[in-house]
C-alpha positions as CSV (number, residue, x, y, z in Angstrom):
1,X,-17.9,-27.9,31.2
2,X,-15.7,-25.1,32.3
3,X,-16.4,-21.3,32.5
4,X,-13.4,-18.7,31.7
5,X,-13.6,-15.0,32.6
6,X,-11.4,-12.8,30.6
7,X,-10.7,-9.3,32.5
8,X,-9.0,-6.7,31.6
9,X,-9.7,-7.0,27.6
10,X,-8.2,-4.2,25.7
11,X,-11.0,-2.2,24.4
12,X,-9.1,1.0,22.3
13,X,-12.5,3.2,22.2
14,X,-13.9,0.2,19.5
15,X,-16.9,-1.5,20.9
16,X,-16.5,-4.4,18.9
17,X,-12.2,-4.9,20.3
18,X,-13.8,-7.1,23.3
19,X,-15.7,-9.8,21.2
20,X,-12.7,-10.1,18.7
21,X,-10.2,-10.8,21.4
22,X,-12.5,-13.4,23.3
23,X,-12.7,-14.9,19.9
24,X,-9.0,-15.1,19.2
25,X,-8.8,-16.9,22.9
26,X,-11.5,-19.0,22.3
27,X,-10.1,-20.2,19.1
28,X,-6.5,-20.5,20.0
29,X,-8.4,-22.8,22.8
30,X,-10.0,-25.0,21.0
31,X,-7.5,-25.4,18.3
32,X,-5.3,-26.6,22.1
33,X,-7.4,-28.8,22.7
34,X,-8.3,-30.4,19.5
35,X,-4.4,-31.2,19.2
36,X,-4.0,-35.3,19.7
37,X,-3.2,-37.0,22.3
38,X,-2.2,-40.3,23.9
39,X,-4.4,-41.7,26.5
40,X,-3.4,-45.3,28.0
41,X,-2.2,-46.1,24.7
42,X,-5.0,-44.8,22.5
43,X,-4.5,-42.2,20.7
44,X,-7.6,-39.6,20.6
45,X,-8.6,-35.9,19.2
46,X,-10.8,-34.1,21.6
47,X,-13.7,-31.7,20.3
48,X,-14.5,-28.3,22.1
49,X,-17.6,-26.1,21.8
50,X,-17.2,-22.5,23.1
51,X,-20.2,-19.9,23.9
52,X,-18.8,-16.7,23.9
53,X,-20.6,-13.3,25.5
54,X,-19.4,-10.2,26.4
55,X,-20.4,-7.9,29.6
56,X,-21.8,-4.5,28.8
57,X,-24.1,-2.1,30.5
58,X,-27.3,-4.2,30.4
59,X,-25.5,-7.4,30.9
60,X,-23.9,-7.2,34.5
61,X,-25.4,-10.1,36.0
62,X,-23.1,-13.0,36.5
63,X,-25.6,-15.5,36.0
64,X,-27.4,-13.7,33.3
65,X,-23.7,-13.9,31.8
66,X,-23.7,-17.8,32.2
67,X,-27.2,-18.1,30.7
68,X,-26.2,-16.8,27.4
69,X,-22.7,-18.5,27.0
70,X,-24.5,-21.8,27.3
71,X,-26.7,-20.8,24.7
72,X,-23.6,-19.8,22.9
73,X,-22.3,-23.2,23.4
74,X,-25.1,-25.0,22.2
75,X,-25.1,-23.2,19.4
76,X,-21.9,-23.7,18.3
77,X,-22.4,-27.2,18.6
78,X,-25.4,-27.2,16.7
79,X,-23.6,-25.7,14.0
80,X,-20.6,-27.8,13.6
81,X,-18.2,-25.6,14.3
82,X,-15.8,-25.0,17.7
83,X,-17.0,-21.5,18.4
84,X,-19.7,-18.7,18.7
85,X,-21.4,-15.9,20.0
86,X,-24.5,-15.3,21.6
87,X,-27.2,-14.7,19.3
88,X,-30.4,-13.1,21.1
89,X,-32.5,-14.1,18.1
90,X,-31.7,-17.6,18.9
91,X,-32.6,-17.0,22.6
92,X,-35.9,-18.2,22.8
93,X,-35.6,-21.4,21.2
94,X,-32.3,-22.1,22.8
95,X,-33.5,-21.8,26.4
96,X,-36.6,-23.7,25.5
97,X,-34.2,-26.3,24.2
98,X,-32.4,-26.1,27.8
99,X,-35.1,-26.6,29.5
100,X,-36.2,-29.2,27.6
101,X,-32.9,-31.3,28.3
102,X,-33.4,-30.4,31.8
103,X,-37.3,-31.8,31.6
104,X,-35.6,-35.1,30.1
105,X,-33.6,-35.4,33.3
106,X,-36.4,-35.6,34.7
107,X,-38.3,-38.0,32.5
108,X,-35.2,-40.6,32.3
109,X,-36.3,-41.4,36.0
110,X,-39.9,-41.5,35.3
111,X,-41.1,-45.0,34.4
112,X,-44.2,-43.4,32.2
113,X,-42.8,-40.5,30.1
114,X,-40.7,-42.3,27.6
115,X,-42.2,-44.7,25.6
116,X,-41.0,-47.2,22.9
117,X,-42.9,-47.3,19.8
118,X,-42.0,-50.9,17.8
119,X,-42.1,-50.7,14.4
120,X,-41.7,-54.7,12.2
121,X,-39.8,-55.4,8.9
122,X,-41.3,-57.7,7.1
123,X,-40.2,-60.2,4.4
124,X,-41.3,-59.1,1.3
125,X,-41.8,-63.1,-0.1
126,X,-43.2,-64.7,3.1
127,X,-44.5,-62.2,4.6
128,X,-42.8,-62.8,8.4
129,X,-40.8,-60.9,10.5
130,X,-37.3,-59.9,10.0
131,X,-37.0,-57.9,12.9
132,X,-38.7,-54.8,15.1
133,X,-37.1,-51.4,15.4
134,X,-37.8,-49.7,18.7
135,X,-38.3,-46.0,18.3
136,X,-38.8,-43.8,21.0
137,X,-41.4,-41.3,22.0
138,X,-41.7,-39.1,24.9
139,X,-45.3,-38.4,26.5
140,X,-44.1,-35.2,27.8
141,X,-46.8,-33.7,31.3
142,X,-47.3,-30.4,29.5
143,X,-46.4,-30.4,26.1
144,X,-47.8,-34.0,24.5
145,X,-46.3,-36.3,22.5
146,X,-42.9,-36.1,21.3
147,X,-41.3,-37.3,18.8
148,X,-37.6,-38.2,18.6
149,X,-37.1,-35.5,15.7
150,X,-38.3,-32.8,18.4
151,X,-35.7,-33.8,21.4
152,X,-32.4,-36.4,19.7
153,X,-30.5,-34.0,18.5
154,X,-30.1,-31.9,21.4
155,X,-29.4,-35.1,23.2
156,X,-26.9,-36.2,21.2
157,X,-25.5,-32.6,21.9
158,X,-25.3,-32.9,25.9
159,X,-24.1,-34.4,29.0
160,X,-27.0,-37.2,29.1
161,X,-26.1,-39.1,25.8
162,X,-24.9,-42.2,27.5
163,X,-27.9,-42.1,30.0
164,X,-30.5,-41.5,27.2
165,X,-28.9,-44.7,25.4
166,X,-28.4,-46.8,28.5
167,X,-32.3,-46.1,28.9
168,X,-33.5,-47.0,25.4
169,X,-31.4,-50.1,25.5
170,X,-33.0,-51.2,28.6
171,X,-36.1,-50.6,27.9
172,X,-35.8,-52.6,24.0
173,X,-34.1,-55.4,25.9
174,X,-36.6,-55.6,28.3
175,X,-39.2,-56.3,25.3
176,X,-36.8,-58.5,23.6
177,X,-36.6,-60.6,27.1
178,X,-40.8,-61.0,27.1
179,X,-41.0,-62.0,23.2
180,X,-38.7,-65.1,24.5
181,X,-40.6,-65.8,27.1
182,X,-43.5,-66.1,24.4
183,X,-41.5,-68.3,22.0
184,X,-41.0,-64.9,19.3
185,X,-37.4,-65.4,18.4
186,X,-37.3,-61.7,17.1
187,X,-34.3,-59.6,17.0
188,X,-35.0,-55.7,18.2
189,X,-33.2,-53.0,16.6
190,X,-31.8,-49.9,18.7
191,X,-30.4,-46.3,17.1
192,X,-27.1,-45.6,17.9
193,X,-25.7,-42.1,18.1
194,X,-22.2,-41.5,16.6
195,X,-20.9,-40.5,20.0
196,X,-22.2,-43.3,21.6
197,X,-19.9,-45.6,19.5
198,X,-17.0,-42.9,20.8
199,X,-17.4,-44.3,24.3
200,X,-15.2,-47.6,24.8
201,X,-17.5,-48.7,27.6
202,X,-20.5,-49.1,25.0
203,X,-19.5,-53.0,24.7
204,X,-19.1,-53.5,28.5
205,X,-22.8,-51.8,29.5
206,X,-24.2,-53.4,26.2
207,X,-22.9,-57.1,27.4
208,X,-24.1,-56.2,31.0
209,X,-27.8,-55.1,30.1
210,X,-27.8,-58.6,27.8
211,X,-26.9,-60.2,30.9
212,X,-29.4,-58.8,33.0
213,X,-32.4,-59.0,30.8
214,X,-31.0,-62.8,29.4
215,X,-31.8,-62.0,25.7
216,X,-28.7,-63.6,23.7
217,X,-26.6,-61.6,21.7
218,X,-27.8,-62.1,18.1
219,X,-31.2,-60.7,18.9
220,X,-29.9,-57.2,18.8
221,X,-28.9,-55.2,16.3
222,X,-27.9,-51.7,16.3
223,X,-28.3,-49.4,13.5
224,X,-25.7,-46.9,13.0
225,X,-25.8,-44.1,10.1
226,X,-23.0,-43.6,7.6
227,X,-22.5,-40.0,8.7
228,X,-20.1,-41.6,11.3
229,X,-17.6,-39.3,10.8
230,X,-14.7,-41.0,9.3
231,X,-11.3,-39.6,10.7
232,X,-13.0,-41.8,13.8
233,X,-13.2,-44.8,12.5
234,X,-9.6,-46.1,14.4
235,X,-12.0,-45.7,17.7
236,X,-14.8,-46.7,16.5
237,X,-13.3,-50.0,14.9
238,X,-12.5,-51.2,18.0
239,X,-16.2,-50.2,20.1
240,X,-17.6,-52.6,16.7
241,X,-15.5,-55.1,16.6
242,X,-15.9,-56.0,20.2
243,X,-19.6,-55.4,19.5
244,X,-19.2,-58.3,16.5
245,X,-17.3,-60.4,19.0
246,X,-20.3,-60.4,21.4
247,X,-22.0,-61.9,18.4
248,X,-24.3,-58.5,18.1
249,X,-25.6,-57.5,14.7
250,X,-24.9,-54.6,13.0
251,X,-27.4,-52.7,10.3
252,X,-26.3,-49.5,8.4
253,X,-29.3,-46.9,8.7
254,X,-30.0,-44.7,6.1
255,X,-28.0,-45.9,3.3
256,X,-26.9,-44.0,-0.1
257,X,-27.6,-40.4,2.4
258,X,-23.8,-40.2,3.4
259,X,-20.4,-39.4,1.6
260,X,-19.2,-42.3,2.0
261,X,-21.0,-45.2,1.4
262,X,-18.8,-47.9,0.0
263,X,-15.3,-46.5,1.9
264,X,-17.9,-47.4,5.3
265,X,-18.2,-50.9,3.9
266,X,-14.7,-51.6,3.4
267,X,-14.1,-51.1,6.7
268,X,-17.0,-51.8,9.0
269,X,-18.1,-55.4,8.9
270,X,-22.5,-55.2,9.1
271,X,-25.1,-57.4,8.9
272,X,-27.6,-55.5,7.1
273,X,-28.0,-52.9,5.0
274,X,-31.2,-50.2,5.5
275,X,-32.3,-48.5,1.9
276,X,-33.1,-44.4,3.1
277,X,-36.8,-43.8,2.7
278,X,-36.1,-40.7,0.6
279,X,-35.2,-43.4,-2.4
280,X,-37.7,-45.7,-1.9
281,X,-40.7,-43.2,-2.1
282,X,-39.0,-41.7,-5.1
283,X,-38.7,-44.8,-6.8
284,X,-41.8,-44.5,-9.6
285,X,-40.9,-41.3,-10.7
286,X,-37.2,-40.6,-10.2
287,X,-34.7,-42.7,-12.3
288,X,-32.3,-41.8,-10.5
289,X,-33.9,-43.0,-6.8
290,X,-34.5,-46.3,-8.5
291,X,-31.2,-47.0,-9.9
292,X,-29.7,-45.9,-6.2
293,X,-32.5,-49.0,-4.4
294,X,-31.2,-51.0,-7.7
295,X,-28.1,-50.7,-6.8
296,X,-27.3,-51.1,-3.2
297,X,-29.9,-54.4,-3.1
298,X,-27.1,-55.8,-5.5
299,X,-24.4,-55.0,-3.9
300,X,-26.0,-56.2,-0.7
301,X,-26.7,-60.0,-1.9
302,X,-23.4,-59.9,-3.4
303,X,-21.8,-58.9,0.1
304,X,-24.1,-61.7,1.7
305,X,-26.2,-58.6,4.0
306,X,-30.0,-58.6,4.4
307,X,-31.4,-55.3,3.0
308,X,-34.3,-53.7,4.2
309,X,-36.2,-51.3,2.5
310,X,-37.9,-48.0,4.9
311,X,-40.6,-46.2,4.3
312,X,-42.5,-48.6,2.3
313,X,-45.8,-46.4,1.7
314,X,-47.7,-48.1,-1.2
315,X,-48.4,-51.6,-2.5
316,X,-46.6,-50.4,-5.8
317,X,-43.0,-49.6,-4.1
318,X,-43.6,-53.1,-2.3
319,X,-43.9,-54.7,-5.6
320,X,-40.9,-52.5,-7.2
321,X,-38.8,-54.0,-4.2
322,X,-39.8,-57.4,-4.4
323,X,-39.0,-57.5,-7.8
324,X,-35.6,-56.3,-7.3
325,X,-35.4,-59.0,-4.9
326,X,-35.4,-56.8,-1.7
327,X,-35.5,-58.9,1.3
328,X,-37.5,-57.4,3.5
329,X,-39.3,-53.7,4.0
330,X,-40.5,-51.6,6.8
331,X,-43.1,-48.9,6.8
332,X,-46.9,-46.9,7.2
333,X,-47.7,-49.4,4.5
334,X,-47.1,-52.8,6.6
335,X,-47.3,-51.2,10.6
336,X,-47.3,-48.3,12.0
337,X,-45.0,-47.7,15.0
338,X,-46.9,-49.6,18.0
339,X,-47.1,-49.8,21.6
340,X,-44.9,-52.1,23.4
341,X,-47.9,-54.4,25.1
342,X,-49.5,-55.1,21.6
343,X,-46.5,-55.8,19.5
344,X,-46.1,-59.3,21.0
345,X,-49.6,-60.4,19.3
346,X,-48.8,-58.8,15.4
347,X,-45.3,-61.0,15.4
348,X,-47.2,-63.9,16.7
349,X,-49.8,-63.7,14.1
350,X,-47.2,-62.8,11.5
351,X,-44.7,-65.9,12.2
352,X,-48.4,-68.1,12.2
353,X,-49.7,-66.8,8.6
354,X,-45.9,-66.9,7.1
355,X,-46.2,-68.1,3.6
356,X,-44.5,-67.5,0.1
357,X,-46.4,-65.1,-1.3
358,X,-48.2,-63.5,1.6
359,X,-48.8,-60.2,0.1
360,X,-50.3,-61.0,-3.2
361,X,-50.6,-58.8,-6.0
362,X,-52.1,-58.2,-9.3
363,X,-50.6,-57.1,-12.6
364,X,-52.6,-53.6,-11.9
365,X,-51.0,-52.9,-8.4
366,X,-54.1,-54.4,-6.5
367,X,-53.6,-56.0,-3.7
């Protein structure tokens, strides 16, 4: 992060010359810096986000000043774009979101605060597990339990990214290393960030933390999204195909949600594809939804991919995906998201009780 100061800005008697010419220099910045260049042989585009305030009357205090160009900043990277100004009816909530990253600081060094919630897929024709996804919760000391929906994002926004995913791929692995020490040959599932995949030293901390924790390779897979924005993909190639190499597994999260579906296919090799939960709980009444669950199921048997269904709510979606030859499902209608320490018993007794047929069901949708 850097902080500029712009003196001596023209003002011409118009109150509103100062803002437009720190705009014109925060643009002509970032459009700088978002020029390529070559780094050890790599060639890389570099992404700014600028907070921009101006000094008046009420605003003399330096570090009053600094305050509200953070905001700024977080705001224009919350927005997608490279710039913008301070918005004092944004204040609140972005200073509660500051202090809430600086909390997580905090909590990444605290054994007790963040939790994993473990969440099985299931086989929809023998009823045994495919896998677990670890999810992660933070018990926060004042304000409860949170979920990821109420603190990821402005994670993925900041500074302690690669900490925050170091973390949660500790902690899964960790889980991973007591299920072998069981018998539960299991893979766990971990959420990667876009940005994460960015970072070339993903594959080298990922092998390391394997290492350390001696859980082979092939019993984890990372689930990435298709929103991976794809003028990235030369970097990002690389970060997988070392990941591939390890003999690491590869799912595509929320499938049919992005813009690019089938280009992402083409030219990232994965193990499995995930069917968004917005289809699958459409499916009964929306056409559409089930010709979109329809439709990528085939195309995943025809690629050779397991395909997983989420959000499985009902016994009648279950049915409507074992019929299309789904291979497996995940959802409030098999498990809820569970704690770490009882997990280890529901895949025992899962893998025990497999059979064809496991989840039964009549011609009226009874189980």
């Amino acid at each position: 992060e850097f902080a500029l100061l712009l003196t001596s800005v023209p003002v011409l008697g118009d109150r509103s010359a100062p803002m437009a010419y720190a705009l014109r220099q925060a643009h002509e910045i970032a459009e700088r810096l978002a020029a390529p260049t070559e780094i050890a042989g790599v060639r890389m585009s570099v992404e700014v986000s600028v907070g921009v305030v101006v000094a008046d009357a009420g605003t003399a205090d330096l570090a009053e000043l600094l305050r509200r160009a953070d905001i700024a900043m977080y705001q224009a990277k919350e927005g997608g774009g490279s710039v913008a100004t301070y918005d004092s009816t944004r204040d609140a909530a972005s200073t509660d979101q500051l202090a809430l990253l600086a909390e997580l600081r905090e909590a990444l060094e605290v054994d007790d605060q963040l939790v994993l919630a473990l969440q099985p897929a299931v086989d929809l024709a023998t009823g045994a597990p495919t896998g677990v996804e670890a999810l992660i919760r933070w018990r926060h000391p004042r304000r409860g339990w949170l979920s990821p929906v109420e603190f990821i994002r402005p994670v993925e926004n900041s500074e302690q990214l690669g900490t925050f995913t170091r973390y949660v791929l500790d902690k899964a692995l960790a889980v991973a290393a007591g299920w072998a020490r069981e018998g539960l040959d299991v893979p766990i599932s971990v959420n990667l960030s876009a940005r994460s995949l960015l970072d070339p030293r993903l594959p080298g901390e990922i092998a390391d933390a394997l290492r350390r924790h001696q859980v082979p390779a092939h019993r984890l897979v990372l689930e990435i999204t298709e929103t991976v924005v794809m003028s990235e993909l030369e970097v990002i190639d690389e970060v997988l195909a070392t990941l591939r190499s390890m003999g690491v597994q590869l799912a595509v999260d929320d499938f049919g949600t992005g813009f690019s579906s089938l280009t992402f296919l083409t030219r990232i090799a994965v193990d499995e594809l995930k069917v968004d939960r917005s289809f699958v709980i459409r499916m009964a009444e929306s056409p559409e939804a089930a010709a979109i669950v329809r439709t990528t199921v085939g195309l995943a048997h025809e690629l050779g991919l397991r395909v997983v269904a989420e959000g499985v709510e009902t016994a009648e979606q279950r049915l409507a995906l074992a019929e299309l030859g789904c291979t497996a499902a995940q959802g409030y209608h098999f498990f809820k998201p569970m704690p770490a320490d009882k997990i280890g018993a529901v895949l025992g007794t899962l893998l025990d009780g497999a059979r064809p047929n496991v989840f039964p069901l009549r011609a009226d949708g009874a189980s």
